[in-house]
Kinemage of the C-alpha trace (Angstrom):
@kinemage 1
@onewidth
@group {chain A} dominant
@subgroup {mainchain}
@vectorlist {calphas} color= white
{ca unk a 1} P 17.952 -11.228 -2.830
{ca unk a 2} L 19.605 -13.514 0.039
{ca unk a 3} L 16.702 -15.934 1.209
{ca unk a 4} L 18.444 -17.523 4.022
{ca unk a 5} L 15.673 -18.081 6.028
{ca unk a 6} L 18.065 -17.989 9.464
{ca unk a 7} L 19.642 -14.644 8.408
{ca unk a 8} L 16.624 -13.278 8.170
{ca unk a 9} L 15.378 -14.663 11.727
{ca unk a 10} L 18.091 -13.643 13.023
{ca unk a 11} L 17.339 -9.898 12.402
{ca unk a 12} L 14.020 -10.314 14.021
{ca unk a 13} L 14.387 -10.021 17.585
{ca unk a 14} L 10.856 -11.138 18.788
{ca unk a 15} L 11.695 -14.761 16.804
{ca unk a 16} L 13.834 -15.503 19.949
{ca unk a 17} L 11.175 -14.429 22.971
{ca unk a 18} L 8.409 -16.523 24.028
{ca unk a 19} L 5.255 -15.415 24.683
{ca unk a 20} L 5.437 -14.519 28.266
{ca unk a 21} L 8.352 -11.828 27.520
{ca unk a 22} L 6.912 -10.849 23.765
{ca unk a 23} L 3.839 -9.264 25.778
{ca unk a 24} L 1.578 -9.508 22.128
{ca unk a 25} L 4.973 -7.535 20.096
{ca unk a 26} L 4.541 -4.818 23.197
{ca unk a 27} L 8.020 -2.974 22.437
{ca unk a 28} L 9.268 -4.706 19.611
{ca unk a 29} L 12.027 -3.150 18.115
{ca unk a 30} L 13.380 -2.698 14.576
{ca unk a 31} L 16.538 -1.274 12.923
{ca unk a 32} L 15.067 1.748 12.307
{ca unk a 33} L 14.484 1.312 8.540
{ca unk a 34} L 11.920 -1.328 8.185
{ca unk a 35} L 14.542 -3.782 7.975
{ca unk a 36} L 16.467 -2.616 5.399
{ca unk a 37} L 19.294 -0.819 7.563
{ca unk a 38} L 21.639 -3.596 5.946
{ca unk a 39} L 20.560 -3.762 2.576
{ca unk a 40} L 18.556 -2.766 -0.402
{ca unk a 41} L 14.363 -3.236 -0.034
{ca unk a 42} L 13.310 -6.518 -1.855
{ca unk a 43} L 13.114 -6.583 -4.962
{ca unk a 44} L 12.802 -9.489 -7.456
{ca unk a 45} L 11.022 -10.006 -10.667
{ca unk a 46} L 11.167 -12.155 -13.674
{ca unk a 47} L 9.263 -12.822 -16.523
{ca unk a 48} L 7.797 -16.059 -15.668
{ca unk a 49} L 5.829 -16.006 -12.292
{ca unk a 50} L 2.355 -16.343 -12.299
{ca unk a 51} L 2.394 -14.656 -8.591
{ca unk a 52} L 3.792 -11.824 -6.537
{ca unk a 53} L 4.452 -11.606 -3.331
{ca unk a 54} L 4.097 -7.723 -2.054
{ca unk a 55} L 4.825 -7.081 1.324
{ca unk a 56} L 5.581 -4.787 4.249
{ca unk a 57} L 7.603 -5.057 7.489
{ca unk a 58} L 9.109 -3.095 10.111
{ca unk a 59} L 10.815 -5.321 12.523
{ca unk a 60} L 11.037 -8.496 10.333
{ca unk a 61} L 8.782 -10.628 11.272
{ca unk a 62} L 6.342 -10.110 8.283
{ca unk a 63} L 9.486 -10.017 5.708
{ca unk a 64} L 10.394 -13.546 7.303
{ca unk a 65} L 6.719 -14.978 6.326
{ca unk a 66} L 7.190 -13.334 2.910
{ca unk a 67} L 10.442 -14.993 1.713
{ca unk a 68} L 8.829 -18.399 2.791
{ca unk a 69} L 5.625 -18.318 0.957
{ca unk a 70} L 7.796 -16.955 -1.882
{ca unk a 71} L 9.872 -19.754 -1.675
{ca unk a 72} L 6.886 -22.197 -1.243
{ca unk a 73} L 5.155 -20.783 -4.368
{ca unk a 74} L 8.097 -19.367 -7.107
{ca unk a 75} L 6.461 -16.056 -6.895
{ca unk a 76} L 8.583 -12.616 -7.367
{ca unk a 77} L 8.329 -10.291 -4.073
{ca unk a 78} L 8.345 -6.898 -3.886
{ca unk a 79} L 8.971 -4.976 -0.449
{ca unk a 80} L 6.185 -1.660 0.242
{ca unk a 81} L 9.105 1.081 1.391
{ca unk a 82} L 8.183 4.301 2.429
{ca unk a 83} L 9.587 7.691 2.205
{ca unk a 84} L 10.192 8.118 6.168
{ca unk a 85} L 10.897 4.746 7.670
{ca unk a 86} L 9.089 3.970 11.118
{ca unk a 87} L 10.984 4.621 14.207
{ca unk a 88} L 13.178 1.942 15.635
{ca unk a 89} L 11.257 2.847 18.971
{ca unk a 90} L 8.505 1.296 19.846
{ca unk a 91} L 6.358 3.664 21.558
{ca unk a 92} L 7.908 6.266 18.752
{ca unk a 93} L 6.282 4.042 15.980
{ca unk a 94} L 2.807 3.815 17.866
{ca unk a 95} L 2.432 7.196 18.426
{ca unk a 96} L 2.844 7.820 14.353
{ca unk a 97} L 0.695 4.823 13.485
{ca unk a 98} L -2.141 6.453 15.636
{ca unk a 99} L -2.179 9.688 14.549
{ca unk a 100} L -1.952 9.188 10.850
{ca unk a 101} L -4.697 6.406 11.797
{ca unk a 102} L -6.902 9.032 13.224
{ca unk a 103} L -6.362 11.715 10.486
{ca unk a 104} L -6.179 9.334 7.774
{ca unk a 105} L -3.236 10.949 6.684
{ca unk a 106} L -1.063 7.957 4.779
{ca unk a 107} L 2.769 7.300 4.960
{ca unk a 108} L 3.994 8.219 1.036
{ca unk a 109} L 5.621 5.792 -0.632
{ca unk a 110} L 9.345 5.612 -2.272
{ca unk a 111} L 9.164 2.644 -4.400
{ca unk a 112} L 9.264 1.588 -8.252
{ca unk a 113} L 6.197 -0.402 -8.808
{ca unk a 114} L 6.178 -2.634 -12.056
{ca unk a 115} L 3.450 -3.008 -14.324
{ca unk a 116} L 1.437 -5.920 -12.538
{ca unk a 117} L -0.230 -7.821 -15.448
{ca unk a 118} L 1.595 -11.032 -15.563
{ca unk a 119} L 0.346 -11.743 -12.287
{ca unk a 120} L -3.114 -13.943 -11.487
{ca unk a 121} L -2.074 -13.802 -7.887
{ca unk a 122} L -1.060 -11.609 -5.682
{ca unk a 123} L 0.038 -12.211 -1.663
{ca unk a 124} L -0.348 -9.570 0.190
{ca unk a 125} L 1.702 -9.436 3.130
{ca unk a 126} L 1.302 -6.841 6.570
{ca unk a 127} L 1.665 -6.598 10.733
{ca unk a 128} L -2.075 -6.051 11.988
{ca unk a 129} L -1.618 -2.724 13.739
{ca unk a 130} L -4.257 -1.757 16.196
{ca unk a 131} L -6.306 -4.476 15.043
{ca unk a 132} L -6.791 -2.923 10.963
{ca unk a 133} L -4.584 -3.010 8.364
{ca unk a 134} L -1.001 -1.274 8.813
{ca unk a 135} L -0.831 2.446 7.121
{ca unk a 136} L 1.949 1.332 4.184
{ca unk a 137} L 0.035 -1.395 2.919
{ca unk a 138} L -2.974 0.911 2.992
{ca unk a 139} L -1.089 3.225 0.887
{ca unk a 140} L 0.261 0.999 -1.573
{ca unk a 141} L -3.533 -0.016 -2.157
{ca unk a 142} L -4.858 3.397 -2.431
{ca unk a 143} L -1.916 4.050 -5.045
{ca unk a 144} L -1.823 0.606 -6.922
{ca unk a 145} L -4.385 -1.386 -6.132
{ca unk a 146} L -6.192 -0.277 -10.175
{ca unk a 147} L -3.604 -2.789 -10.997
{ca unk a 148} L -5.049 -5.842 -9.025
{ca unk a 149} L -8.516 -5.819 -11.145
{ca unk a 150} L -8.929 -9.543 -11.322
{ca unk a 151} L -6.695 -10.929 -10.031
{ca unk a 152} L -6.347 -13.394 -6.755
{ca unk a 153} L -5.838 -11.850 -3.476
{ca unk a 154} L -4.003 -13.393 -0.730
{ca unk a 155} L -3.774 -11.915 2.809
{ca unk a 156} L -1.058 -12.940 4.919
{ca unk a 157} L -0.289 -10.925 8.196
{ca unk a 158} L 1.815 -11.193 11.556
{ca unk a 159} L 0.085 -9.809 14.681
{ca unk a 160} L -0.170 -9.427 18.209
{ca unk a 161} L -2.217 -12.243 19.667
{ca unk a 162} L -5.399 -10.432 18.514
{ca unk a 163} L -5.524 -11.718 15.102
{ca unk a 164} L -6.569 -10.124 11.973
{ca unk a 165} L -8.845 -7.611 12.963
{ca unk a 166} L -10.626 -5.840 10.143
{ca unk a 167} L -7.765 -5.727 8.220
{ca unk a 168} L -8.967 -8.296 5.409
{ca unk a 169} L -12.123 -6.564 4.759
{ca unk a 170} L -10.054 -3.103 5.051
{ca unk a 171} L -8.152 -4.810 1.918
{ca unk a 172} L -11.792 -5.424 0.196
{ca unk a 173} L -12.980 -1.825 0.954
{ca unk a 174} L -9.937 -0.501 -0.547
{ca unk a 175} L -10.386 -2.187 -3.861
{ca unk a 176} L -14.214 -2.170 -3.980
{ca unk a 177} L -13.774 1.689 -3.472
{ca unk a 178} L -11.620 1.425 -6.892
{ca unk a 179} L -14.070 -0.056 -8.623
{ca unk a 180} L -11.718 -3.506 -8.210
{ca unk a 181} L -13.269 -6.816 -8.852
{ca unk a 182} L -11.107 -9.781 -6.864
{ca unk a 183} L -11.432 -13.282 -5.821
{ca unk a 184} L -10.315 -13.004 -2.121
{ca unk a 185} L -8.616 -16.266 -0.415
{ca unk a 186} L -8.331 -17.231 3.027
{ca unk a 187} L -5.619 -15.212 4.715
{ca unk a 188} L -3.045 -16.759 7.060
{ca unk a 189} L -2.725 -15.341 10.046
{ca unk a 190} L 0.451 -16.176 12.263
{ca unk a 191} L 1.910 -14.578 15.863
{ca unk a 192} L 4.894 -12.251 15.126
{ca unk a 193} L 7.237 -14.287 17.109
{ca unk a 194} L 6.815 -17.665 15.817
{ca unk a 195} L 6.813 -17.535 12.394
{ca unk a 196} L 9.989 -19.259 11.857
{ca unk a 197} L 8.170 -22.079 13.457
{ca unk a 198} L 5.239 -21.890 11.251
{ca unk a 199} L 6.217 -23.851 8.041
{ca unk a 200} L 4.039 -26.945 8.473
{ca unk a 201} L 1.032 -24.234 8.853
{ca unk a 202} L 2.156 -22.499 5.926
{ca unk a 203} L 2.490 -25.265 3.909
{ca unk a 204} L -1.530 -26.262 4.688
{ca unk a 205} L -2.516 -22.893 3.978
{ca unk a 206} L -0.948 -22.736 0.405
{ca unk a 207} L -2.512 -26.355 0.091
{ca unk a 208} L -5.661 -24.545 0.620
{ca unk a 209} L -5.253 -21.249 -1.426
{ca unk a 210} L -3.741 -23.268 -4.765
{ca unk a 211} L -5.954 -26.066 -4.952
């Protein structure tokens, strides 16, 4: 997996616009596959990292955070993919989100997920979507999360300029639910068009969640 940092910026669109003309991600488009319209979903795993990185992204943004705190930490990363990919349009995308929001009705996934047990951490990596936790990550926890019984869980999210919503204790719910027992660390929270400004925050965040 390529981990050139301004590669991947540079498939983000909303890394470029400033706040006034980002409007909280209002519009933000993607390539139509959750950025993978170029290239095979992330994917890499060895047999020596203590951590994971498992993530989700539509416009690129959150995939950009990912490969940094992967970087940061040696973990493997593993991208969420699902079986219909979220519309490059905007509006197209938030009229899904809502309605499988409202009926509770999941996106399924189309993924190989390995057998997590080498792990003792696991980052866990999402956009904030109306303020909760985006659909595919909620999937991927209602499918997998049996395999994150003790284990450390560590949010990290892009949003809007609203911040994290409920989507951390949407993450506890979901495992609790399971009968899951974590130890939950801080999350890191950081606006969707500036994270490849955000290293020195990252950096004192993973200062925080490893020491």
């Amino acid at each position: 997996m390529n981990f050139d940092l301004q590669a991947d910026a540079a498939k983000a669109v909303q890394l470029q616009r400033d706040d006034a003309v980002w409007q909280h991600g209002r519009g933000s488009v993607s390539d139509g596959q959750d950025t993978n319209a170029d290239g095979q979903p992330t994917c890499v795993l060895t047999d020596t990292a203590n951590a994971i990185v498992i993530y989700f992204s539509r416009s690129g943004s959150t995939e950009l955070l990912a490969h940094m705190i992967a970087m940061q930490v040696a973990a493997d990363s593993l991208e969420i993919v699902v079986q219909k990919p979220y519309s490059q349009n905007y509006q197209q995308t938030l009229n899904r989100a809502n309605y499988e929001r409202l009926n509770q009705r999941y996106p399924a996934l189309n993924m190989q997920v390995p057998n997590l047990d080498q792990y003792q951490t696991v980052y866990l990596g999402y956009p904030v979507w109306a303020m909760t936790l985006s659909h595919p990550m909620t999937a991927f926890l209602k499918s997998y999360g049996s395999q994150l019984n003790n284990k450390k869980i560590v949010p990290f999210m892009t949003q809007g300029g609203y911040g994290a919503g409920d989507s951390v204790q949407q993450i506890q719910a979901l495992l609790h639910n399971q009968g899951i027992h974590n130890e939950m660390a801080p999350s890191l929270v950081i606006d969707g068009n500036k994270v490849n400004r955000a290293s020195s925050q990252i950096r004192q965040w993973l200062n925080l969640v490893n020491r």
